[in-house]
Structures are given as structure tokens and as C-alpha cells.
N, C-alpha and C positions, 0 to 999 in steps of 0.2 A: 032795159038790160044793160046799157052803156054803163048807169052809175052804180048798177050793181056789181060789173065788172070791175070798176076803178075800187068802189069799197071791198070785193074782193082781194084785189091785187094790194092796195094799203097795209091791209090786216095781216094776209101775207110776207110781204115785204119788212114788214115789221119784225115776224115772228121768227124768221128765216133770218133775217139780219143779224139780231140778237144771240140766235141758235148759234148761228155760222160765226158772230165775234168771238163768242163766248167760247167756243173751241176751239180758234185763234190765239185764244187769251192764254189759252192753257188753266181754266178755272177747275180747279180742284176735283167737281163734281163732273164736270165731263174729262177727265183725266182717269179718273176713277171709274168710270163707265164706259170706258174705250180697252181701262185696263181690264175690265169682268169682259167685255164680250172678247178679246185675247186676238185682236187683228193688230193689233202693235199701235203705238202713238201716231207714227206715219198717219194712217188710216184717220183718226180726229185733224189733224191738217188736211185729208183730202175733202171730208166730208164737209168741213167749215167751208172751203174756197168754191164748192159747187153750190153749197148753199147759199153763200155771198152770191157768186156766179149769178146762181138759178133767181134770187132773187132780182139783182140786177135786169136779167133776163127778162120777165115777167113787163116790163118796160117800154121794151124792143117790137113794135109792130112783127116786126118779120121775122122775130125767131122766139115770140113767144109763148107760142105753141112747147119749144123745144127747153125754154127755162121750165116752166111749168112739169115738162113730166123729168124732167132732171129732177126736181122738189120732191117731186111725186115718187120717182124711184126712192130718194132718199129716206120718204117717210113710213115706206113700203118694208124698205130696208128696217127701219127701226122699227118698224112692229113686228117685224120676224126677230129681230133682237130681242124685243120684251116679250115673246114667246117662247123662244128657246133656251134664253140667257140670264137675260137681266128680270124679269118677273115681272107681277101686272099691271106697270104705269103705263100700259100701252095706247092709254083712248087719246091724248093728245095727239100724237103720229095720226092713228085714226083721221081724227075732226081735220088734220090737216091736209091730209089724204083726200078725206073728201072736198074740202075746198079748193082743190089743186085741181081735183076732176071735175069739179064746178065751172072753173077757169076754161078749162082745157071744152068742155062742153057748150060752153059760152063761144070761144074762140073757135071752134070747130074750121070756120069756112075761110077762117085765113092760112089752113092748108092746103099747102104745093097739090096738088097730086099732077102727074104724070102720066 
């Protein structure tokens, strides 16, 4: 399970990297997709630095439970986007979705609980 986690987190970290530069970068195609779902450009700056963030995150023994569903909101987020807005690219979100609850499933017992 260990190397499945690690090549979990790789692929993620990957995807998320990229995702989150690239909204950064201000690339045209996420510009234009920030501007259809109509939360304002701000919102493509928030969503790049949690995904950087959550990426990073994923890293971090002790709070990788908490990058992980920061990823996981976000991809949540963007399939409610390409439901209600942007139209039907939404399985990528998906597939990422579920390997974030893969993670988070995996990691389960390095939660606090109280």
C-alpha cells in the first residue's frame, strides 16, 4: 500500500501542479474558463495557489489528510462547474476526485481524532 500511495501522490502532484501553474500563468484556456463560470479572475488565482498548496500538501505527513481534501474540494468544485456551466469535460475532475479519496482512504489512520 505504501507504493501505491507514493505513485498515487506522484500522479497527483503532477496534475495539480500543472493545473494550479497553469492558472498562475494566466493561460488563455483557463482565463476563459474562469471567465464562463463568471466568479471573476480573482477566483483562477485562488484556485491555482490551493492547488499548488494541496499539492505540496499531499507531502506533509501531518497534514496530508488536509491537502488531499483541499484537491478533493477543488475537483468537486469543477465537476459541479462542468455540470451547471462549462458542459461535459467533467470525467477528468472525476478520475481526480477519486484518486484524492483513494489517498485520503489510504491515509485514513493518520487522523487526529479527538
Amino acid at each position: 500500500m505504501k507504493y501505491l500511495s507514493i505513485g498515487l501522490r506522484v500522479l497527483l502532484t503532477a496534475a495539480f501542479v500543472m493545473a494550479g501553474g497553469a492558472k498562475l500563468a494566466g493561460v488563455e484556456m483557463m482565463v476563459q474558463t474562469f471567465d464562463a463560470v463568471g466568479l471573476g479572475q480573482w477566483f483562477r488565482y485562488v484556485t491555482g495557489i490551493i492547488e499548488i498548496s494541496g499539492a505540496i500538501l499531499l507531502w506533509v505527513p501531518a497534514v496530508r489528510l488536509i491537502g488531499a481534501a483541499l484537491l478533493a474540494s477543488t475537483s468537486v468544485g469543477a465537476v459541479l462547474a462542468h455540470l451547471l456551466v462549462l458542459g461535459p469535460s467533467m470525467v477528468p475532475a472525476l478520475v481526480l476526485a477519486a484518486l484524492l479519496f483513494a489517498v485520503i482512504y489510504l491515509h485514513r489512520d493518520e487522523a487526529k481524532l479527538a
